[in-house]
C-alpha positions as CSV (number, residue, x, y, z in Angstrom):
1,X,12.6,182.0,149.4
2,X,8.8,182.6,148.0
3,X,9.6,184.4,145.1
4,X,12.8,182.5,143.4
5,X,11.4,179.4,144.6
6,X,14.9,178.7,146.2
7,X,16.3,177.3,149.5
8,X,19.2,178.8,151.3
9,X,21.3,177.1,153.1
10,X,24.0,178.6,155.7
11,X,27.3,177.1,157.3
12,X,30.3,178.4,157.3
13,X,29.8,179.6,153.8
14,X,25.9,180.6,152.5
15,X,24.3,178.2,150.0
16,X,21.7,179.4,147.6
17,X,19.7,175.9,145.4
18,X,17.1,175.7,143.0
19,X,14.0,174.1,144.2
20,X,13.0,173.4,140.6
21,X,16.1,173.1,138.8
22,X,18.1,171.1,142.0
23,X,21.3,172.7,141.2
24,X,23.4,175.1,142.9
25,X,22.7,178.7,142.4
26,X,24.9,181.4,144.5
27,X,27.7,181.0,146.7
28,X,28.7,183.5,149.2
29,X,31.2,183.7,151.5
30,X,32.4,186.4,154.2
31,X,31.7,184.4,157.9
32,X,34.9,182.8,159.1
33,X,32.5,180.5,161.8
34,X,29.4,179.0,161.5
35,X,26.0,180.6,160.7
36,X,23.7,180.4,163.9
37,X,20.8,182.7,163.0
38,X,19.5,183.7,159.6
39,X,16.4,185.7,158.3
40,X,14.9,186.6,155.3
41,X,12.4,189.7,154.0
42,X,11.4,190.5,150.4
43,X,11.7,194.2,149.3
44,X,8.8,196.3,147.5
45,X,10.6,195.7,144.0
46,X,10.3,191.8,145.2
47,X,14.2,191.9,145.6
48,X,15.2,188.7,148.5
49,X,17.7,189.4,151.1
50,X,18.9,187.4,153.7
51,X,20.6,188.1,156.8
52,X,22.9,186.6,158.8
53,X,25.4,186.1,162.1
54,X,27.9,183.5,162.9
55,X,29.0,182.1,166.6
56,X,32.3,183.4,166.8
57,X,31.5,186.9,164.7
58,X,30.1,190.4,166.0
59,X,28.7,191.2,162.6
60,X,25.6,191.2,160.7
61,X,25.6,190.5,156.9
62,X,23.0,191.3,154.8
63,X,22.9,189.1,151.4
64,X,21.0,189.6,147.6
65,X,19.8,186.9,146.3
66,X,19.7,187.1,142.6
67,X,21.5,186.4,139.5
68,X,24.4,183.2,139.5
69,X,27.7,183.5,140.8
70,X,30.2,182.1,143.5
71,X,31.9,183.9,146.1
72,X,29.9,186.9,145.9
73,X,30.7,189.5,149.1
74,X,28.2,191.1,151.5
75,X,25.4,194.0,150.4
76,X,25.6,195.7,153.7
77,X,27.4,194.8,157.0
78,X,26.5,195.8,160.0
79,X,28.6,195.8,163.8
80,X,27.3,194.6,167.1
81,X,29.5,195.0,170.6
82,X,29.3,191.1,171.2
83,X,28.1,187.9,169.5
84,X,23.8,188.0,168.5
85,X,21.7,185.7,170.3
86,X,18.8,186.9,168.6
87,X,17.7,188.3,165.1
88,X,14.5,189.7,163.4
89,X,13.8,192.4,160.7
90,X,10.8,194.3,159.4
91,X,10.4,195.9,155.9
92,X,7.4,198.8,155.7
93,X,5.7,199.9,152.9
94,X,8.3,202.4,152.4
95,X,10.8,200.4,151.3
96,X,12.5,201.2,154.8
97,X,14.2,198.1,157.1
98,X,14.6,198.1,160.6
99,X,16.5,195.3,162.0
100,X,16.8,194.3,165.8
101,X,19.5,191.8,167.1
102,X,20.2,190.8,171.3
103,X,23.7,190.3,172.1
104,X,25.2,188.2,174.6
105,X,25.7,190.2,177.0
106,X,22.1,191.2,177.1
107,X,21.8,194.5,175.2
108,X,19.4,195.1,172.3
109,X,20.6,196.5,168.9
110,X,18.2,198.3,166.5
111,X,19.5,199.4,163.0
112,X,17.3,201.4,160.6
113,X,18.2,200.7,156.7
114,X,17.1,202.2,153.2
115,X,17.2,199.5,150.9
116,X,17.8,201.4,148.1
117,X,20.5,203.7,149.1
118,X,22.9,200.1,150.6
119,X,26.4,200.5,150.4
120,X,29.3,198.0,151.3
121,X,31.6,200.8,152.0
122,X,31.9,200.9,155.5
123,X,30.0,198.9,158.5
124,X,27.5,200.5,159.9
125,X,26.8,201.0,163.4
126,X,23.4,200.6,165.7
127,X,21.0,203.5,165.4
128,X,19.9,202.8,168.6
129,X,21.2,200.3,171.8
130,X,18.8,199.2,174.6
131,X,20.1,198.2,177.9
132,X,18.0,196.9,180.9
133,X,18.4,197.7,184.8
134,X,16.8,196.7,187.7
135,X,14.9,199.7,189.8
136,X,16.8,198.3,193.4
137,X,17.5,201.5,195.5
138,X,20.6,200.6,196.6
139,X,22.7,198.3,193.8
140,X,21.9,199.1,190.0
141,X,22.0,195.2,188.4
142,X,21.7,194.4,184.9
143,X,18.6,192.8,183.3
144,X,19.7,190.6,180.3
145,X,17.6,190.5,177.2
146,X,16.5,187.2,176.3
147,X,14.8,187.8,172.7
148,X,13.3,190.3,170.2
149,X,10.5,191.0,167.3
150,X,9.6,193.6,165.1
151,X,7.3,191.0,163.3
152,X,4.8,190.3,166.4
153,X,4.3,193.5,167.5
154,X,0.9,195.0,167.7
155,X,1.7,198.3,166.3
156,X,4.2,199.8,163.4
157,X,7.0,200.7,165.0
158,X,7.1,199.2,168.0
159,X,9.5,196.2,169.4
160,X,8.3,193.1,171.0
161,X,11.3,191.9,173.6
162,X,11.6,189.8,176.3
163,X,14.1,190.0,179.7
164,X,15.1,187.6,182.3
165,X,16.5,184.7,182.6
166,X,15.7,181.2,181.3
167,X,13.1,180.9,184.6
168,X,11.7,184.1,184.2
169,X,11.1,186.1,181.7
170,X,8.4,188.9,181.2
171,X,7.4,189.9,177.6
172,X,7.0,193.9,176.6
173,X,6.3,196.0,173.9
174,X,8.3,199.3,173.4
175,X,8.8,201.8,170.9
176,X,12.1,203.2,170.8
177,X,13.2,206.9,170.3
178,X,15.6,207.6,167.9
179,X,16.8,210.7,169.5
180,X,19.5,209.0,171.7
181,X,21.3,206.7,170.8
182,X,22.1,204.6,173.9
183,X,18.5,204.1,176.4
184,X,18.4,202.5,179.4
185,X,15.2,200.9,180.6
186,X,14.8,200.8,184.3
187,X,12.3,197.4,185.1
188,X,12.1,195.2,187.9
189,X,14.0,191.8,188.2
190,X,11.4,189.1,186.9
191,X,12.8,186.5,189.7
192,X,12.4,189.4,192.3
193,X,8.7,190.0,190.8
194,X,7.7,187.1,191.3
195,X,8.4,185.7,194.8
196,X,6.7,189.1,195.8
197,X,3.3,187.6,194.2
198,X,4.1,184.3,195.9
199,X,5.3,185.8,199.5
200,X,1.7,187.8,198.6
201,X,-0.4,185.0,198.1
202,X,1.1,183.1,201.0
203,X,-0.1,186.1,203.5
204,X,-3.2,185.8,202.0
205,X,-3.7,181.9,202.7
206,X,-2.2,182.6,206.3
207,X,-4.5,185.0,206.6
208,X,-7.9,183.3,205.8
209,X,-6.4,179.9,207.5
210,X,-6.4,182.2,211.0
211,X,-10.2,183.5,210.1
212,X,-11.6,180.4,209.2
213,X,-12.1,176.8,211.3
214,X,-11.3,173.5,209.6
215,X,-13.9,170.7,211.2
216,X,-12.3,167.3,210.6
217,X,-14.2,164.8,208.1
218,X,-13.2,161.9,210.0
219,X,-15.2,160.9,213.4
220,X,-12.5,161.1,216.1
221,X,-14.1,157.7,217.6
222,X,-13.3,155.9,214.4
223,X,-9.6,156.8,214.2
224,X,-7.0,154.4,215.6
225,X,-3.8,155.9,216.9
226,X,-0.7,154.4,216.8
227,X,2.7,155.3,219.0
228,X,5.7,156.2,217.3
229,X,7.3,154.1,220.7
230,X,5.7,150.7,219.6
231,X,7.4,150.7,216.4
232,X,8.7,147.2,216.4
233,X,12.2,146.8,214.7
234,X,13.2,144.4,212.4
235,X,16.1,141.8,213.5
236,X,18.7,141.3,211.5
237,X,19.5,137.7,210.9
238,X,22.9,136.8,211.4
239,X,24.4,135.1,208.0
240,X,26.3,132.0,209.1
241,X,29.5,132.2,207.0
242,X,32.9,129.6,206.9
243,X,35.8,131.1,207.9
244,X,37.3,130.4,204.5
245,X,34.9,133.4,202.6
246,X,35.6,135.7,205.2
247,X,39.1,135.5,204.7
248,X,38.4,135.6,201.1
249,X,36.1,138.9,201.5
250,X,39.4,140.6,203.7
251,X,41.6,140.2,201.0
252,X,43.0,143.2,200.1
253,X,45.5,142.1,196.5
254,X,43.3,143.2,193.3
255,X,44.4,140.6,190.9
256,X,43.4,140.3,187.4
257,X,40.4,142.2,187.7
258,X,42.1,145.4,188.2
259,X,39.7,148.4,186.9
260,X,41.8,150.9,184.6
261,X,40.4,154.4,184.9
262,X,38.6,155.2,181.6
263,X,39.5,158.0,179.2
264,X,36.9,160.9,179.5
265,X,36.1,164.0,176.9
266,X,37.7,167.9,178.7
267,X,35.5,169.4,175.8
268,X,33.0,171.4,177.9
269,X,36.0,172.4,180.4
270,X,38.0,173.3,177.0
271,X,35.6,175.3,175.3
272,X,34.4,177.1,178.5
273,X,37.8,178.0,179.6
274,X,39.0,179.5,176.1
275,X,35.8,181.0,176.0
276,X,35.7,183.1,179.1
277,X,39.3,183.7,179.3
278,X,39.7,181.5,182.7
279,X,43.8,180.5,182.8
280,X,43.3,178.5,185.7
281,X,40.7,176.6,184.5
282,X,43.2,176.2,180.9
283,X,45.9,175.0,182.3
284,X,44.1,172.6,184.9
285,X,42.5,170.7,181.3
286,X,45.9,171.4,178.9
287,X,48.0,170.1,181.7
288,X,48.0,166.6,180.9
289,X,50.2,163.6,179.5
290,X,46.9,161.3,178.9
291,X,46.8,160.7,175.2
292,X,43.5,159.1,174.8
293,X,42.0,162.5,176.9
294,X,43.8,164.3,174.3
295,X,42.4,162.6,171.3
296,X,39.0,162.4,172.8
297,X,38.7,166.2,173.8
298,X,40.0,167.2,170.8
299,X,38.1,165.2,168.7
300,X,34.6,166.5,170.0
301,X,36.0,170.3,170.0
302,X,34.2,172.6,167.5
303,X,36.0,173.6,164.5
304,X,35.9,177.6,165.6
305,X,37.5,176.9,168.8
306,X,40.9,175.9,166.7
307,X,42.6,178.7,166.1
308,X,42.4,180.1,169.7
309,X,43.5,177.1,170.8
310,X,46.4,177.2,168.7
311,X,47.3,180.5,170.2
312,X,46.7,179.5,173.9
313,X,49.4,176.6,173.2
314,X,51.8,179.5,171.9
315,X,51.3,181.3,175.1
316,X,52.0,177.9,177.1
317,X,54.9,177.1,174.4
318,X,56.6,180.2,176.2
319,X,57.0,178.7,179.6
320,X,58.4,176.2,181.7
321,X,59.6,173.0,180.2
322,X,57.0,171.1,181.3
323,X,54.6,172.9,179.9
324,X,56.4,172.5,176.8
325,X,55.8,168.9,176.8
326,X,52.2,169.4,177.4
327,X,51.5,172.1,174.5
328,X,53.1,169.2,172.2
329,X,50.9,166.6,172.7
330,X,48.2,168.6,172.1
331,X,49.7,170.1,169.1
332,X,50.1,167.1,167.5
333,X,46.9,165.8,168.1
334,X,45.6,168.8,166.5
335,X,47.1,168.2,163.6
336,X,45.9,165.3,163.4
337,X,42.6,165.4,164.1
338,X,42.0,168.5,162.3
339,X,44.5,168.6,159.7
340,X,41.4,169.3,156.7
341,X,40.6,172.7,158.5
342,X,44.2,173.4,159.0
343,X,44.7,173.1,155.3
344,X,41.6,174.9,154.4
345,X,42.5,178.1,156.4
346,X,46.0,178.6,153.1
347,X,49.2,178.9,153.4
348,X,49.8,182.4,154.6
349,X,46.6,182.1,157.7
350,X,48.4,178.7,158.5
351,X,52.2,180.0,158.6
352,X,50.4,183.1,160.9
353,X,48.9,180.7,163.3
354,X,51.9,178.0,163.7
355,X,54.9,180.3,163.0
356,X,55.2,181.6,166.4
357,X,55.2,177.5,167.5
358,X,57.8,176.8,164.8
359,X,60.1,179.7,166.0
360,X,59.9,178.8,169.6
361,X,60.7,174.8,169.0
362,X,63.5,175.9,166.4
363,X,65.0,178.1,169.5
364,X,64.6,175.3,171.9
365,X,66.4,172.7,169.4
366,X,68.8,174.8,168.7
367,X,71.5,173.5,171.0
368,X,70.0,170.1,170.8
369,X,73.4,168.7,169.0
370,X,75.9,170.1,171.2
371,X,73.9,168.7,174.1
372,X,73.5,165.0,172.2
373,X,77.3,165.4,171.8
374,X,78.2,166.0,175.6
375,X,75.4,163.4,176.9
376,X,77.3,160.9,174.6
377,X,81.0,161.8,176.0
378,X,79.3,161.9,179.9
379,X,78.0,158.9,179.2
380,X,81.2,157.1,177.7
381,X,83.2,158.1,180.5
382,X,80.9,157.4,183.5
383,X,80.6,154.1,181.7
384,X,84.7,153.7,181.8
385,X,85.0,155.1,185.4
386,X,82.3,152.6,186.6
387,X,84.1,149.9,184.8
388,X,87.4,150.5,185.8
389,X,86.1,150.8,189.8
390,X,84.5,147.3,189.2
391,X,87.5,146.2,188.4
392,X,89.8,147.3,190.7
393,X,87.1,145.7,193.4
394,X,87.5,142.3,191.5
395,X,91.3,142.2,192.1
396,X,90.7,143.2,195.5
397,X,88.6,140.2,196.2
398,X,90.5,137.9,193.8
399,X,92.1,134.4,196.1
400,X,95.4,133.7,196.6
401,X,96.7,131.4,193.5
402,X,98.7,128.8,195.6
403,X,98.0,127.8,199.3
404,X,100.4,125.7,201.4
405,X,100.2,124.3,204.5
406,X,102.3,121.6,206.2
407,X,101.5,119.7,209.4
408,X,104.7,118.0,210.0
409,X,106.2,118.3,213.5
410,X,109.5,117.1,212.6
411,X,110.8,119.8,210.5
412,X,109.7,122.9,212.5
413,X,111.6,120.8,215.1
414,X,114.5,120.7,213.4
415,X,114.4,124.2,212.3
416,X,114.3,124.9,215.8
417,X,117.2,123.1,216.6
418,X,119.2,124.8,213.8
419,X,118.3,128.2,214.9
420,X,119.5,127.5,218.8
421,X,123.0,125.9,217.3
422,X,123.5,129.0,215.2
423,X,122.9,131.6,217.8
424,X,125.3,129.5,220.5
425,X,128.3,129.4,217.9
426,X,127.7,133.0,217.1
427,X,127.9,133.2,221.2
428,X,131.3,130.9,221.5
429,X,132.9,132.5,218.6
430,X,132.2,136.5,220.3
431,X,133.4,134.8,223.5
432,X,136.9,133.6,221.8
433,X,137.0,137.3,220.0
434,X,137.0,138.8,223.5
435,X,139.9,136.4,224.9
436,X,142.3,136.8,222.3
437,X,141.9,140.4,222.8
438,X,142.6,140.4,226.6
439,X,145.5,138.0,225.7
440,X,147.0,140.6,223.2
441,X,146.6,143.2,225.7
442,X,148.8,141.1,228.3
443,X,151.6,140.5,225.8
444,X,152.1,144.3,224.9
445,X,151.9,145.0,228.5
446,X,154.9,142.6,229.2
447,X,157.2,143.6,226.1
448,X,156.6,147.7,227.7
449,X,158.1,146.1,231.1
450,X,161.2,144.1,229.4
451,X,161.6,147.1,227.5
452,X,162.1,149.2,230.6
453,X,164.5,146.7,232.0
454,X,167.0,147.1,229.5
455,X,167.0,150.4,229.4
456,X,167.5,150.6,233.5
């Protein structure tokens, strides 16, 4: 700054040191992400200001530097519809401060301020918001706004801004109305522009190529020309190689020398996806078990993508099993890697950004005891079962414990001789059986007829 002879420094917190004293001045604090744009402006009184807007933040702050003290809040805030790309401010002679800032999205922002009347009571909105169109008859596109001044302008008053794209972009000088609040300025497309004035000067060279005769330089006589038939071609030379390296060239087995895919940084793919929103493109770069990817993508990731990363992993926390797994690892590795942020965000912004994690891993562990109890019983007795079958399979294969075998002639002979004797005395003795019967018969019969006799 010219006046205090002091140099401000801006981060996630705004610095103000001493240039003659090297110490440490002012501390402010009210951006949650990094600073990207700052300017400065001395007031009539010879008051210093500086203003400010952050990456992640659709604010402007406007600082007084002045006396010591730490943690001092914001003069003046003041709101924009999307993050500022741009920034510049002017200061007239009557103490009056008009400051312009281009959005992302390509509008233009233009605030008018009294210094002396500030008031951190409420933010305050954009006197007036510029918005760009192309003049096509038939589709109305948006022209983006690259960049704005109120400091190079010719005139008081008037705004120096630029539209386009980063190829082509056409500079003009405009001085807004204050009557409306919202303009739109109808211009055409810079790209469009100018492949008319090339198309143009292309018509014009045709043209004057069609009037005018070329005479060649060269004498005709002196000129050799050549046939694109007689091109001779080159031969190939055949390599004379042993059998044994051509087999050694076919063979297919990778040995040793085996190349292991390297690790690579998802940073770009990260930040991009949480930044536009894209779930597709999310879960194709969260979706994944390689821990060194992890590490390396979280380890390049900027510190204001954190807590929306935090809350994607929620959202994925809330899911499928297997996604489950996936938000894990990353969690963890969060922790790790960025554990000083984590802790510098307090206990209550911490216990907001993990407590939905913690109460869906608590609900999820919940019956993790019962079901370490019945995997332990399943496991016992699928253990016993398997056992038990085993061993029914062994006795069924077990040998016999004594094996005889005789090759003696004589004593089957024998046996065979025993078994004939019994069966013909069993024969003889039914065949004495029956004769004694017959026999008794034949006596009864003849006592009935000496009966008879007597009787007669």
């Amino acid at each position: 700054m010219p006046t205090s002879n002091s140099l401000v420094v801006g981060s996630r917190t705004l610095k103000v040191y001493s240039t003659e004293k090297e110490e440490l001045v002012q501390t402010f604090t009210g951006h949650t992400s990094e600073i990207n744009h700052m300017a400065q402006f001395v007031s009539n009184d010879g008051g210093e200001y500086v203003l400010t807007t952050s990456r992640m933040e659709r604010i402007i702050c406007l600082w007084k530097i002045g006396k010591k003290g730490r943690n001092k809040p914001a003069a003046c805030t003041l709101l924009m519809e999307d993050i500022a790309h741009s920034l510049t401010c002017h200061i007239d002679d009557e103490n009056t401060l008009r400051v312009s800032s281009v959005t992302r999205s390509g509008v233009i922002h233009l605030y008018v301020l009294d210094i002396d009347g500030i008031k951190a009571d409420k933010p305050l909105k954009p006197k007036v918001t510029i918005s760009i169109a192309s003049d096509s008859a038939t589709v109305i596109e948006p022209i983006s706004a690259v960049a704005a001044s109120l400091q190079h302008a010719n005139r008081q008053g008037e705004l120096l801004f630029a539209y386009g794209d980063k190829h082509f972009v056409v500079f003009e000088q405009f001085k807004p109305s204050f009557a409306e609040k919202m303009q739109v300025l109808i211009r055409t497309d810079p790209r469009k522009h100018v492949k008319q004035q090339l198309l143009g000067k292309r018509n014009e060279i045709g043209s004057e190529k069609t009037l005018k005769m070329i005479t060649p330089i060269i004498d005709a006589k002196d000129v050799d020309y050549k046939s694109s038939i007689s091109v001779t071609k080159k031969k190939l030379k055949s390599l004379d190689m042993p059998m044994e390296a051509r087999l050694q060239n076919l063979n297919l087995n990778v040995g040793d020398g085996k190349v292991v895919p390297q690790a690579q940084s998802k940073v770009q793919l990260l930040v991009q996806s949480l930044h536009s929103k894209d779930e597709t493109l999310l879960r194709s770069v969260l979706c994944t078990k390689d821990m060194k990817t992890i590490e390396l993508t979280l380890q390049k990731l900027p510190v204001q993508y954190v807590g929306t990363l935090v809350n994607e992993l929620t959202l994925l926390m809330q899911q499928r099993h297997t996604n489950v797994e996936y938000a894990m690892n990353w969690l963890k590795v969060l922790a790790q890697t960025h554990s000083s942020q984590l802790m510098a965000l307090g206990a209550e912004d911490l216990l907001n950004k993990f407590g939905p994690c913690i109460g869906i891993i608590e609900h999820r562990a919940n019956c993790l005891k019962e079901l370490s109890k019945l995997n332990g019983r399943l496991q016992l007795l699928v253990s016993q079962i398997k056992r038990n079958s085993e061993m029914d399979q062994d006795n069924l294969k077990s040998d016999n414990l004594l094996v005889f075998e005789d090759n003696d002639d004589s004593s089957t002979s024998d046996l065979d001789d025993a078994i004939n004797k019994s069966s013909s005395d069993d024969e003889w003795e039914e065949g004495e059986d029956e004769d004694q019967k017959n026999g008794g018969d034949s006596m009864d019969q003849d006592d009935d007829d000496e009966d008879d006799d007597m009787e007669m």
